[in-house]
N, C-alpha and C positions, 0 to 999 in steps of 0.2 A: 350425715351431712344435711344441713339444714335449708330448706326452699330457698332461698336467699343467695345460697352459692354455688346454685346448682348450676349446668349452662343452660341460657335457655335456647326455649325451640318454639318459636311464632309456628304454629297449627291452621293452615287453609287448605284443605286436600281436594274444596270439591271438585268432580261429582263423588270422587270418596270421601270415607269416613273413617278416621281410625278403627273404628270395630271391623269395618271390610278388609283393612291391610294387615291388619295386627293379631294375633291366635291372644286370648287372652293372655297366655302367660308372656309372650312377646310384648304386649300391650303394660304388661305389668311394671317390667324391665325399665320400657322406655318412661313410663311416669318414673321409678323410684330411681331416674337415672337423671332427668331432664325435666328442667321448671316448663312446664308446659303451657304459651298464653294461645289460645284459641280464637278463631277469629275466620270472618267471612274473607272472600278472597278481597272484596271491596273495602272492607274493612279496615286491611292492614293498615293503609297508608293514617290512618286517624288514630293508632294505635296510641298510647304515651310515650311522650320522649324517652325514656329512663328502657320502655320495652325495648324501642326500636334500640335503642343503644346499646341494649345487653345481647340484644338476638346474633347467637353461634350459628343456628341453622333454619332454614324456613323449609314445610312439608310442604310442597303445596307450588304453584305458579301463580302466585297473585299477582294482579299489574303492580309493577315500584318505577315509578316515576324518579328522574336523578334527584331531584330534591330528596325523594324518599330516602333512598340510596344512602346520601351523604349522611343518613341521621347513625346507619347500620354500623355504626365502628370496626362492630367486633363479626361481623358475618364471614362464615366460611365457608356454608356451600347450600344451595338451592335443590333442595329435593323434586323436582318435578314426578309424582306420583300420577298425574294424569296422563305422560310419558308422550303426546305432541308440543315439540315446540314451539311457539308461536312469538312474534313479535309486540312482546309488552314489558319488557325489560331491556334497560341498556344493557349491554350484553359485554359490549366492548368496555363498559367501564369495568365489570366486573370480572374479566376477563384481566386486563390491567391492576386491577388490585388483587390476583391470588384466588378470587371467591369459585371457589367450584359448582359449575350448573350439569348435573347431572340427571338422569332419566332411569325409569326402571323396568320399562316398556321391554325388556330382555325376558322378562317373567311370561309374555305371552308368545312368545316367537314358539314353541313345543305344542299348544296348544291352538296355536294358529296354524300351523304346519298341517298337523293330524287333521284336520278340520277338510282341510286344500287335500291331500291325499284323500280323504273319504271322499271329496267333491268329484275328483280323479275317476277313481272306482265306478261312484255312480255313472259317471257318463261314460263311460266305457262300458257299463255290463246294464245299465238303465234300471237299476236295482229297486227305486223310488217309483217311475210310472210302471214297471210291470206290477211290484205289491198293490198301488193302485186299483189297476186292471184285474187284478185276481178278488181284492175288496168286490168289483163290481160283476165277478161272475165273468170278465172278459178275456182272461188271460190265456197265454198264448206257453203250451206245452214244448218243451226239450226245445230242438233247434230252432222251431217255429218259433221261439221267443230271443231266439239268437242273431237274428239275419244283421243286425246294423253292430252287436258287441267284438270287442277286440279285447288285445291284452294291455297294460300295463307293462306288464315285464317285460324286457327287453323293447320296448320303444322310446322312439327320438322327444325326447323333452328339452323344452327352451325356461328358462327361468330370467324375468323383467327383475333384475335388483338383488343383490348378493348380499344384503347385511344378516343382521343377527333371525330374520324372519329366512331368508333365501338358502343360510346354513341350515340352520334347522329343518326346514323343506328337505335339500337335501341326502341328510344323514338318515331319514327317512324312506328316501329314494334309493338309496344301496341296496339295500335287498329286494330291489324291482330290476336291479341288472340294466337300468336305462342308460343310456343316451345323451347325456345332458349335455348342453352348452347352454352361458349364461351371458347375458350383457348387463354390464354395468358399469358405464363411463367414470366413477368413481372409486374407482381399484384398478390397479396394475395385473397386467395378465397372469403375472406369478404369482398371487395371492389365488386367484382364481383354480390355477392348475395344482397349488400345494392341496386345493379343496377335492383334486379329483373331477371337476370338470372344465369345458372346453372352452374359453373365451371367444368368444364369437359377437360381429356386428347385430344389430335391432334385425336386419332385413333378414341374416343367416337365420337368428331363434325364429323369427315368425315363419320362416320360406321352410325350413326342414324340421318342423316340428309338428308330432300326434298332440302333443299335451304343453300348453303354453300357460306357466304359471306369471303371476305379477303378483309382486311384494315389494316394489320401488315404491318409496317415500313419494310425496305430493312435493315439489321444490318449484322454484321460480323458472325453471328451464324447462319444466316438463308435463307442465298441466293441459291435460287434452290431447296428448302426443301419440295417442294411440285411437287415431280413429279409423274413418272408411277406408285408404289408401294401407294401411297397417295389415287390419282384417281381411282386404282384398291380395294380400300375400299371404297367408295363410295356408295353407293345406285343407283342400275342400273334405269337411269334415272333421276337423282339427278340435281339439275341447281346447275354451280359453279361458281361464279360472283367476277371478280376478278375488286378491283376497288383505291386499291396502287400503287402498282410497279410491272412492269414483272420480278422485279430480285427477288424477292420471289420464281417463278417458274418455272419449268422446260420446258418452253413454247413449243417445238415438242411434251416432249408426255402427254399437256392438247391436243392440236391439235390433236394427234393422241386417244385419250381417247374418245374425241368429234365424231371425224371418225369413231371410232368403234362402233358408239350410245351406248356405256355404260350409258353419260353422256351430257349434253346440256351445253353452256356454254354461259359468257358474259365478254365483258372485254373492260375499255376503254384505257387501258395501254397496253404498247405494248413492245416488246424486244430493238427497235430503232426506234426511232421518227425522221419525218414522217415514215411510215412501206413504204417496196418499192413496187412499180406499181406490180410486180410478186408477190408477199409474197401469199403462197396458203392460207393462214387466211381467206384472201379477199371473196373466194369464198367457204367457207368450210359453209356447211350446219350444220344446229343447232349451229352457233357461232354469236353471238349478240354481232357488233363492232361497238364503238366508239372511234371519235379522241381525246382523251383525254382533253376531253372538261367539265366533269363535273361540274369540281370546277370554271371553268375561266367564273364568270357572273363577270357583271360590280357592282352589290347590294357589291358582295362578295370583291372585289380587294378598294370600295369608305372604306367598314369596317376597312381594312388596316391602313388606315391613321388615323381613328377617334383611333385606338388603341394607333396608334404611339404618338398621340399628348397628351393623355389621360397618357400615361405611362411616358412621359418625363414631366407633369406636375408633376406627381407623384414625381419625380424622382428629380424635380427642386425642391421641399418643402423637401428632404431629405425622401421620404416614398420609400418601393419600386415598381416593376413596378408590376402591377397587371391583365390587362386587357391579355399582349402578356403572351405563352407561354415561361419559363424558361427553356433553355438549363440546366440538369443535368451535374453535374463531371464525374459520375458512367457511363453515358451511350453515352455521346455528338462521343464519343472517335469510338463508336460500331456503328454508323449509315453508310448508305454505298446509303442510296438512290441518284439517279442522278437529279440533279437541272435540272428547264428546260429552252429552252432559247427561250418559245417561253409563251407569253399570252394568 
């Protein structure tokens, strides 16, 4: 088949790149499959008419303004590979015309999970400052190095957000015999209990929980909703592992909550990325920080593409896409989490 009748696929992934989501022989596929035009996310809109009119699928969330929009005839579905939504597309037109906006952001929920459990771990058995203190000659033998560690297993866990990050978490947690209750206002209780744990209000997870995970999206209803008053229900000495977005939370007073040893904490998100050289986070005792590294393995970004290619097969026989997550109408409109620009 000749470049000419191939369909095509307008290419803006960043901060990806096709070599990051694609294993080469996937990579290979999708060229000998797809007239491929490549293009900055800013780009797109200055494309040629003839592009924007042929384009079947876009990689990538570039802004398309409805003039844009109206050029796209034949577009069928929006690959979002940087997998937050954001507010740069009509949504509802496309939405209205059939056009599929889809996310891949499922690829990291496994590797974000494991990450939150290791976080778990550590602050329950303080795994990180004792190696520390043994580095400095200072460490603290058998039970003397015990006095503040507990179990995992079989304790009360509260989990902030039940999607494809808080399942994952989960399936995870089975073999820790926990405890769990989950809030999240956007699921019905029986979705919750077919998962194996207990639907319960914000005040029950924070009030009767050792270990409080957070994996809720950033949305229009819930940014900063977990500040002093939150953390001041908590269980004195509670680990709070925050492992979405810092715009969920009131970030000085988790800080200052941590400060006051009510409660331990971990988190590999931050209020601004990179955090600066001064940020007192850095050095704040009982706070387990990471660079927002969880989800970013190479396993996780190659599953990207086998989605992508899997979905637009779909998608070429007339089925729809299956493998990526579907952008909803109800809620696409509510999300507020920040993309990120770095891998």
């Amino acid at each position: 088949m000749s470049d000419s009748v191939l369909p095509l696929v307008i290419s803006a992934p960043e901060p990806r790149t096709l070599d990051l989501i694609f294993t080469s022989e996937a990579l290979a596929r999708f060229r000998a499959k797809y007239r491929i035009v490549e293009s900055s996310p800013e780009g797109v809109a200055a494309l040629p008419a003839d592009v924007l009119a042929e384009a079947r699928y876009i990689v990538g969330q570039p802004p398309i303004a409805p003039e844009t929009l109206d050029k796209m005839r034949t577009l069928c579905c929006v690959f979002n590979v940087e997998s937050n939504l954001i507010n740069n597309m009509p949504y509802e037109t496309l939405f209205s015309r059939g056009i599929h906006v889809v996310t891949t952001g499922l690829v990291f929920a496994e590797p974000v999970a494991e990450l939150g459990l290791a976080m778990a771990l550590n602050l329950a058995r303080d795994i990180v400052d004792a190696d520390l203190a043994f580095r400095e000659g200072k460490e603290l033998w058998g039970g003397d190095g015990n006095r503040k560690a507990r179990l995992l297993s079989g304790a009360d866990v509260g989990i902030i957000g039940f999607g494809d990050l808080g399942r994952a978490l989960n399936r995870l947690l089975l073999g820790f015999r926990t405890r769990t209750r989950v809030f999240d206002p956007w699921l019905p209780p029986s979705i919750l209990i077919e998962n194996g744990v207990e639907p319960a209000t914000l005040d029950r997870v924070l009030s009767t929980s050792d270990f409080v995970f957070v994996v809720a999206s950033v949305t229009s209803e819930n940014q900063g909703f977990l500040g002093a008053d939150a953390f001041a229900r908590m269980r004195t000495g509670a680990a709070f592992i925050l492992l979405s977005r810092a715009g969920v939370v009131d970030f000085p007073a988790l800080m200052e909550a941590v400060r006051s040893g009510h409660i331990v904490a971990a988190s590999d998100v931050f209020p601004e990325e990179p955090l600066a050289q001064d940020h007192p986070v850095r050095t704040l005792p009982g706070f387990l920080r990471s660079a927002h590294r969880a989800g970013a393995l190479d396993i996780a970004f190659k599953r990207m593409g086998d989605m992508v290619l899997e979905d637009m097969d779909l998608i070429d026989r007339g089925l729809p896409p299956m493998r990526s997550k579907r952008a909803e109408r109800e809620t696409v409109s509510r999300m507020r989490s920040k993309p990120v620009d770095k891998n």
